[in-house]
N, C-alpha and C positions, 0 to 999 in steps of 0.2 A: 625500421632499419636505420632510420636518419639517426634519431637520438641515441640509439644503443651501438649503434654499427655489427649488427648481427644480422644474420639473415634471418628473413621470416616467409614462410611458408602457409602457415593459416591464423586468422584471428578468430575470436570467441569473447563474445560479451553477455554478460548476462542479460534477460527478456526485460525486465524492471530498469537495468540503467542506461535505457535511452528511454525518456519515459514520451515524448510527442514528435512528430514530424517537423523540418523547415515548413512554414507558412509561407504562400506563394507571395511574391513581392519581393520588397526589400529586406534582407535580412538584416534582426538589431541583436544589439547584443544580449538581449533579454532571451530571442528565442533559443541562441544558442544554449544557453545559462538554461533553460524550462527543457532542453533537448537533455543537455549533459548535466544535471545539476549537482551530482557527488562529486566530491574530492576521491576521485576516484585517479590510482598512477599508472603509467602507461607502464608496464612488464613483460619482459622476456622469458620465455622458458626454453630449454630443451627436452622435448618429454618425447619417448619411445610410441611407435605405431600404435603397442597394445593397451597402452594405457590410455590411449585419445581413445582408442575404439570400445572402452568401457564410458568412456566420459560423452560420447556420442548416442552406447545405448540408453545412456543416463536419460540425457535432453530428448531422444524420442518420444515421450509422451508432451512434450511441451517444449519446442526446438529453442533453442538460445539462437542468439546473432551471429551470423558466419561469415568469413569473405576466406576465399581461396579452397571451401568447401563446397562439394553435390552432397546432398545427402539424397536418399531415398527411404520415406518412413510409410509403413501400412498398419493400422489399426494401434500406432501408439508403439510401434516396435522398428527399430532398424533392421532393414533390408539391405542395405548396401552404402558404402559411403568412398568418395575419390578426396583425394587430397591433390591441387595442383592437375585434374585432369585423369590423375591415375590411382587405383585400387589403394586403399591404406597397406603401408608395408608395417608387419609388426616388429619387426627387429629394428626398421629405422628408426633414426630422432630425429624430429621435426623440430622446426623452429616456430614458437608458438608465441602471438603479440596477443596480450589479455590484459586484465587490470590484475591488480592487488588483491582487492576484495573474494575474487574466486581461487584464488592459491589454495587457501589453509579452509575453505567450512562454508564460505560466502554462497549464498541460495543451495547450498547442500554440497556443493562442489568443491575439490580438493587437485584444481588444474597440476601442482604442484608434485603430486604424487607420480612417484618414479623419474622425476628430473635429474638430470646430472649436471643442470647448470642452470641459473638464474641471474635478469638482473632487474633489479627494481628502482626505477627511475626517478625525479624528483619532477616529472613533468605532469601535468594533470591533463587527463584525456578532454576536457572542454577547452582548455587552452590551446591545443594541440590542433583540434579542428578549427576554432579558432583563428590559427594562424594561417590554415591551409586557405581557409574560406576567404580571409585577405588577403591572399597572395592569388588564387583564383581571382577574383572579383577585380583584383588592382591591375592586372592585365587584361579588362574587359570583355571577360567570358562569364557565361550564368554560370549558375550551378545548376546542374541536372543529373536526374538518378531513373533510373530503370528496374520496375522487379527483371531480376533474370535465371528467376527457378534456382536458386542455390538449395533449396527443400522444397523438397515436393513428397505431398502426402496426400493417402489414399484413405480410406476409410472401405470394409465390404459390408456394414450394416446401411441399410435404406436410412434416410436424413430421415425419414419419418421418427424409426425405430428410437436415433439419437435424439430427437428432441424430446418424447417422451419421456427419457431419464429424468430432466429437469422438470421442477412441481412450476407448473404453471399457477402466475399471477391470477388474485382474484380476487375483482370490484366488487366493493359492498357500497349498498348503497345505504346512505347516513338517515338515522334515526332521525324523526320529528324532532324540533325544540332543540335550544341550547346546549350547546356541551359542557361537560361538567371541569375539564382538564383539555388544553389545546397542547401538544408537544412539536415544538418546530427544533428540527435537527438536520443537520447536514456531516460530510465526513470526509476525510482525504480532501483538502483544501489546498494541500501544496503551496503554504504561501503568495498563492495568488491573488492576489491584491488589486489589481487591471482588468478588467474587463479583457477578453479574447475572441477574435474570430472564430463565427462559426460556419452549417447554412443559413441557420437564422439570423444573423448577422452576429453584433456580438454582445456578448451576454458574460457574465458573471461578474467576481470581481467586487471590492470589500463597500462599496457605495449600495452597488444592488442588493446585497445580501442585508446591509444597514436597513436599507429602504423596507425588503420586504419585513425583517423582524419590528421593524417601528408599526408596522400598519397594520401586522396583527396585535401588539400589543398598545394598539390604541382602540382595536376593536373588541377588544377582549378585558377583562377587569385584572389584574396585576396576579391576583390570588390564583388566577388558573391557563397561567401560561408558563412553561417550559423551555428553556433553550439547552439544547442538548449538543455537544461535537463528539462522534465517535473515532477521535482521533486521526495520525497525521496531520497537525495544523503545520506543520513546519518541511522545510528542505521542498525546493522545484523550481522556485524562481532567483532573479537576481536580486531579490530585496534580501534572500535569505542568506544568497552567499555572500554580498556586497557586506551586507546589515549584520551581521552573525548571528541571527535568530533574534536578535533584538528588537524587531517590530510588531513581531506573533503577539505576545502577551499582552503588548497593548489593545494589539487589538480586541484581543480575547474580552478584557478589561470592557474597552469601550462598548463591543456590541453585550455586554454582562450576561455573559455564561452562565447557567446554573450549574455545569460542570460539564465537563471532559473526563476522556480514558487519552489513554499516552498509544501512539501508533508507533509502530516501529523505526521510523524516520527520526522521529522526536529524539531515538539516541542516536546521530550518525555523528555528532559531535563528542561521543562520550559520556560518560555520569557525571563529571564534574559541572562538565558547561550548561550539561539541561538542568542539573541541581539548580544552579544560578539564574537560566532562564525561570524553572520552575518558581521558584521563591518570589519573582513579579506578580504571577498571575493569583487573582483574588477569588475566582471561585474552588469549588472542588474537586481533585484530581482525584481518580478512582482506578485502581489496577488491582484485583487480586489474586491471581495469577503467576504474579513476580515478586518475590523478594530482593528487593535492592541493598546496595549496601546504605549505611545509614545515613551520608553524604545526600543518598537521593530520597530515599525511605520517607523521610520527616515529613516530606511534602505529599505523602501520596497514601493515603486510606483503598483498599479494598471495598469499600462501599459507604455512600453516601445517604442520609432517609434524609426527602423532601415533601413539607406539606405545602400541598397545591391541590386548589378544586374539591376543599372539604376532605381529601383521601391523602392519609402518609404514605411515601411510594419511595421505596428501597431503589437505589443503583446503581449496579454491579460493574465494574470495572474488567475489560480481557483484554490482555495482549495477543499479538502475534505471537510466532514462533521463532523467539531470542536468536536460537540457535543455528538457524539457517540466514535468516534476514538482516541481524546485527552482525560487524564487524568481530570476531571473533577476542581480541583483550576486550572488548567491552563487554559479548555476552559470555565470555568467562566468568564474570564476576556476580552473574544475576543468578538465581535459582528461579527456575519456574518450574512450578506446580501442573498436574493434569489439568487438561482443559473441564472435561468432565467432573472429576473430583471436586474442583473447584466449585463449578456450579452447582453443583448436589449440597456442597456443605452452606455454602452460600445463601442460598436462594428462599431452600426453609428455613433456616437461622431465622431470615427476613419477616417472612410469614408470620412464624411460629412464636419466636419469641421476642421478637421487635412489635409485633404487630400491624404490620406493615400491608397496606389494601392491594398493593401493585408492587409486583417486583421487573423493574426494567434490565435487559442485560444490552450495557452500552458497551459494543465489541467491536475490537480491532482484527478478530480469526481469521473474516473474510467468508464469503457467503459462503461457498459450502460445508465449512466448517462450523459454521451458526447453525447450520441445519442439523448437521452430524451430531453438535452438540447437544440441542434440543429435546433431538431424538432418543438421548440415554441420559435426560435429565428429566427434573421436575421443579418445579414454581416459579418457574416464567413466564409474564403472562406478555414479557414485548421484546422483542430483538431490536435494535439498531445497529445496523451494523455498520463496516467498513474495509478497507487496505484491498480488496481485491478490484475497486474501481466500479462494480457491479451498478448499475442502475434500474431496478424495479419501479415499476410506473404504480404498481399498486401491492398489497402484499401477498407475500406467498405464506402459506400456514403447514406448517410441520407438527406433526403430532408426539407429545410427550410421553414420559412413562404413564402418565396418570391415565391418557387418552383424549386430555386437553389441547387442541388446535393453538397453536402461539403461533400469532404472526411474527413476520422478520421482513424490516425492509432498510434500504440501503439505497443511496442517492446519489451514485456515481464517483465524482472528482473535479476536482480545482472549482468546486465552487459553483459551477454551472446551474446546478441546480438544488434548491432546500426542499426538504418533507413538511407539512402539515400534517399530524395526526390529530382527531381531534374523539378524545372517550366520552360515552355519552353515561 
């Protein structure tokens, strides 16, 4: 209401762009920056009762951020929803504070639909708490937050029933003798560079990760080790918005990548700028899934064959889904290809007529979507995955068209923790 001088009635942000909590203590301006890290603008709408109460059924299966709403959700479906204390009216117009990014397509959402008025500010929603947070703090008050049930959801299947759904992790335990191939990978690093609070204390962060990829590749002989990133290296902290993505590649560089896939984030600057960042980084970019326009194209293969460990071993590039995740001028301009398809044509290609002893798929989909994938493909013999933050302690094996068990595993976020695989 301050910057716009409109009234607002409810806000709505989308689940992904707050991406961590304040950390208890003193607030810096990095956490803010790791909290809000998009250039993301504070926006006004006026959108009718009935149109929020589609966009509420919408986020029922997976609630977005709200303040000045109760939601009530049971088994993934809306039951009931107040605006301001009282029943959604569908004839009114609300006044609605959101960013930018969810108007026109942003995580599926089209806030903007049925509006009879808008305004789109020039402020950026991290500056903007920013300001609040010093203007709190410079009057000698904490900052303090309370869940207070704005959703509340029920489930009527027994927790037993739901965890079922999910394929449970499962330890193997490691072959006698040497391995033949070690692949150390990690994914969604978010620029995080610093080490961070945990309960373990604090862990990650571009030193520790250094540390451990030196110690395997000092224990190991050069020919049969792997470093893999299954994308998002970039956008979360303040190196990245201070730096303009200008520190990622080096580092990529430094710790020498045997390749990368591109995560969704990697475009929130557009195809121009990643172009430019792209064109630093010295190993192999792999996405086959998207066609870019040829500004970015140049820099990026569908797939990579690496020999390592006496075995040529194919590596398959996925993106995310353009069309929900990226800004909408920018995934205008990309074609992407079925997730499926892709792998299908891919994968044997590899096999068949490359020759290839392994075929890896370094994916950005996100776990269930690795699985999904898997499941109506064939000649995959390794998942790595990422973007959905997922962390498996060991892997989970999904079965292919052929009836071949392919593991899939995936190692959280911002760095905290790397995989060791090691083929024997």
């Amino acid at each position: 209401e301050r910057i716009t001088g409109r009234h607002v009635d409810l806000a709505i942000c989308n689940f992904g762009g707050i991406r961590c909590d304040l950390p208890k203590g003193n607030v810096l301006l990095d956490d803010v920056v790791s909290m809000l890290p998009f250039s993301n603008y504070a926006t006004w709408l006026s959108v009718p009762g009935s149109e929020l109460r589609k966009v509420f059924e919408q986020m029922a299966p997976r609630p977005l951020c709200v303040s000045g709403v109760q939601m009530e959700i049971a088994d993934g479906k809306l039951l009931s929803v107040k605006i301001g204390g009282k029943p959604i009216d569908d004839r009114k117009y609300y006044g609605l504070a959101t960013i930018d990014f969810l108007m026109d397509g942003g995580d599926g959402y089209k806030l903007a639909r049925g509006a009879k008025d808008f305004v789109i500010t020039d402020a950026k929603i991290g500056d903007i708490i920013l300001e609040d947070i010093r203007a709190i703090t410079a009057a000698g008050e904490p900052l303090e937050y309370a869940t207070d049930g704005r959703v509340k959801v029920s489930r009527s299947e027994p927790a037993a029933a739901v965890q079922e759904e999910e394929p449970a992790a499962e330890a193997v335990a490691a072959p006698a003798g040497r391995p033949k191939l070690v692949i150390i990978h990690c994914n969604d690093t978010h620029s995080h560079f610093d080490p961070f609070p945990t309960e373990k204390g604090y862990r990650g962060g571009i030193v520790e990760r250094a540390a451990f990829v030196d110690s395997i590749r000092r224990a190991y002989p050069a020919g049969k080790v792997l470093l893999l990133h299954a994308g998002d290296f970039n956008q979360g902290s303040s190196y990245y918005s201070e730096l303009g993505g200008s520190l990622e590649p080096k580092m990529i560089n430094a710790l020498r990548y045997d390749c990368v896939t591109l995560g969704n984030h990697e475009l929130d600057n557009g195809i121009e700028d990643l172009a430019a960042r792209l064109s630093r980084i010295k190993c192999p970019i792999v996405c086959a899934n998207c066609e870019f326009p040829d500004t970015l194209q140049q820099f990026v293969e569908p797939y990579v064959i690496l020999n390592r460990g006496g075995m040529k071993i194919g590596v398959i590039g996925m993106e995310s889904d353009i069309a929900t995740m990226v800004a909408a001028p920018t995934a205008q301009r990309i074609q992407q290809y079925d997730n499926v398809e892709t792998v299908l044509k891919w994968a044997p290609y590899l096999k068949e007529e490359e020759g290839c002893d392994m075929v890896i798929l370094l994916s950005h989909l996100g776990y269930g979507a690795d699985q999904d994938v898997v499941s109506k493909a064939r000649g995959v013999d390794l998942v790595i995955g990422g973007h959905t933050h997922t962390f498996v302690e060991d892997f989970v094996y999904i079965e292919d068209l052929d009836g071949h068990r392919v593991p899939i595993i995936t190692d959280g976020c911002w760095g905290r923790e790397m995989g060791l695989i090691k083929v024997y």
